[in-house]
N, C-alpha and C positions, 0 to 999 in steps of 0.2 A: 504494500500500500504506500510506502513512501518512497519508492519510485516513482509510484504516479503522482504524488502529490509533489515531487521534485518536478516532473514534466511539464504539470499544468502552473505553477511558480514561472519558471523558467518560461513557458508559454504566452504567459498573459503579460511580458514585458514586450513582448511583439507586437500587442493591441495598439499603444500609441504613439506606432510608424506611421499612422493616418493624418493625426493631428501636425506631428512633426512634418511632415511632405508636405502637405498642404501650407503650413505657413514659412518653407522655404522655397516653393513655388510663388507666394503670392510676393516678398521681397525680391524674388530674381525673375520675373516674369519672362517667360522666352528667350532669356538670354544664354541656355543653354547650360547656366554655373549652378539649376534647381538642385541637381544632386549633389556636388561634392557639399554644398550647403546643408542639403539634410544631413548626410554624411556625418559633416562638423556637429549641427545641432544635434543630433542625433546621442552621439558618445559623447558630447557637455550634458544632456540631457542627466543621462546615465550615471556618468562622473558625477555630476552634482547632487544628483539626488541621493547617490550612496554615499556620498561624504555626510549629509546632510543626516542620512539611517545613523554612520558609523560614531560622529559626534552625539547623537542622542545615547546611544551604548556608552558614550566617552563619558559624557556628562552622569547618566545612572551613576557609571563606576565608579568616580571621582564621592558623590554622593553616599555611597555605598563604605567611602574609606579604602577602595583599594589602589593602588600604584597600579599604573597603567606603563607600560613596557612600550607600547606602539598604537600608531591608528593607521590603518591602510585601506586604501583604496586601487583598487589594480589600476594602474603598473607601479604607485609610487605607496611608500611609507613615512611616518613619520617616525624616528625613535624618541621618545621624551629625553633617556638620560645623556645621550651625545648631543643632542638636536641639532638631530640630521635626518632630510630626507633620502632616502635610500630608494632602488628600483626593488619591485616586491612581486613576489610571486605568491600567492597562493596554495596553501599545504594541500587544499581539494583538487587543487589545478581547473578551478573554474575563472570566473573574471568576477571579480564580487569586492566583498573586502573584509575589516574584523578589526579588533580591539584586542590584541592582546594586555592582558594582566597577568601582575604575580602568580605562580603556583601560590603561595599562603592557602591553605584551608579556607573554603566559603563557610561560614556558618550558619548560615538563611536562607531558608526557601522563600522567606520571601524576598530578601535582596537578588537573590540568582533573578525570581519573579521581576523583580525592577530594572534591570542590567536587560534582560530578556525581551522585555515590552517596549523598553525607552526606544529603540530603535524604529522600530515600526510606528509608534506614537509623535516622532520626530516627523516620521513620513507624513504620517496623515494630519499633522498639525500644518508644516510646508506648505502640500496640499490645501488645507485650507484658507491659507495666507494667502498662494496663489489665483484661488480659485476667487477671492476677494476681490483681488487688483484684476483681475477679468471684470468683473463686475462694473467698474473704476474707471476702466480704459476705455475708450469710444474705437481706439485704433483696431480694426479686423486683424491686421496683420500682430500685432503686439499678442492681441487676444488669442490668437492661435499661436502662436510661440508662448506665452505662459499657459494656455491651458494645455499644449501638450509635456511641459514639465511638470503641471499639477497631476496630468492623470499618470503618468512616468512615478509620481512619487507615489499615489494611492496604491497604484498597481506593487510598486516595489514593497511598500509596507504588508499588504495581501499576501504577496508569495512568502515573504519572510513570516507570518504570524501562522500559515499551513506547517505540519507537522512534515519534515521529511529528513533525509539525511543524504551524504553526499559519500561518492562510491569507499571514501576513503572512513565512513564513518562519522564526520565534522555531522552537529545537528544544527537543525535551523532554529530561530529563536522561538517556532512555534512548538517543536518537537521540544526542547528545552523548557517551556510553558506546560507541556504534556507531561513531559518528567515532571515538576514541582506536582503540578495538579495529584498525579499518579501516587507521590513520596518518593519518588525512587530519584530523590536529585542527586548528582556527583558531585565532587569537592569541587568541580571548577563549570563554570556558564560555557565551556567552547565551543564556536559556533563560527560560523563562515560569515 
């Protein structure tokens, strides 16, 4: 079952290609440059809105009292103790990103809980922010480049809060959610 719910995650970040095309068509109007423009908005889309997951995780943990090692967002990282951006890969070998923290013992299911949700809750908070400044804007073109970053963020929060896990065993923050719920939480939140 969390194969499939990795697939349909991983799926539904395809839904708002529509919104993005469209509002790099309407800025580059026949002039042939629509694509590499979506292109571009397309992976800012992405990029941004996982930073955007990965600091909500940053922020819980910080809240939480734990020392945070890194925040990464594929291709780059941050390390806290050299501060340094470094190129990052991924232990899943997907394209996503993470918060590492201390090993230290968790002692909370309900902090793991809060570490777990903040990311997704970052999203659909964004999301709402964005979906605001649509409201706000008279501009069609503006409007369709922020709402295809708000629904980029809902969507991103959505897959993350589904239960799945990835081939190498990393869980999502919903499967991590699942665990709390379940009892069966581990010493540590890791999650992709």
């Amino acid at each position: 079952m969390s194969g499939l719910f990795r697939i349909v995650a991983y799926g539904i970040l395809c839904l708002p290609m529509m919104f993005v095309w469209t509002a790099s068509y309407e800025l580059i109007r026949n002039s042939g440059t629509a694509f590499p423009l979506f292109v571009v908005l397309y992976i800012a889309d992405i990029f941004i809105c996982a930073l955007i997951h990965e600091l909500g995780h940053a922020i819980a943990a910080n809240l939480c009292g734990w020392r945070i090692k890194y925040i990464a967002v594929f291709p780059f990282a941050y390390y806290l103790a050299p501060r340094k951006l470094k190129l990052w890969h991924g232990r899943s070998g997907d394209i996503g990103g993470a918060v590492s923290i201390d090993s230290a013992p968790i002692k909370s299911a309900n902090r793991v809980a809060l570490f777990s949700l903040a990311g997704p809750l970052a999203n659909f908070m964004f999301a709402g922010v964005l979906l605001a400044v649509v409201g706000a804007v008279s501009i069609p073109t503006i409007q369709n480049v922020v709402a295809g970053f708000a629904i980029v963020s809902l969507l991103l929060g959505l897959g993350n809060i589904l239960p799945w896990r990835t081939r190498q065993g990393l869980r999502s923050d919903g499967m991590v959610l699942l665990s709390v719920v379940r009892g069966a939480v581990s010493s540590s939140p890791a999650r992709t």
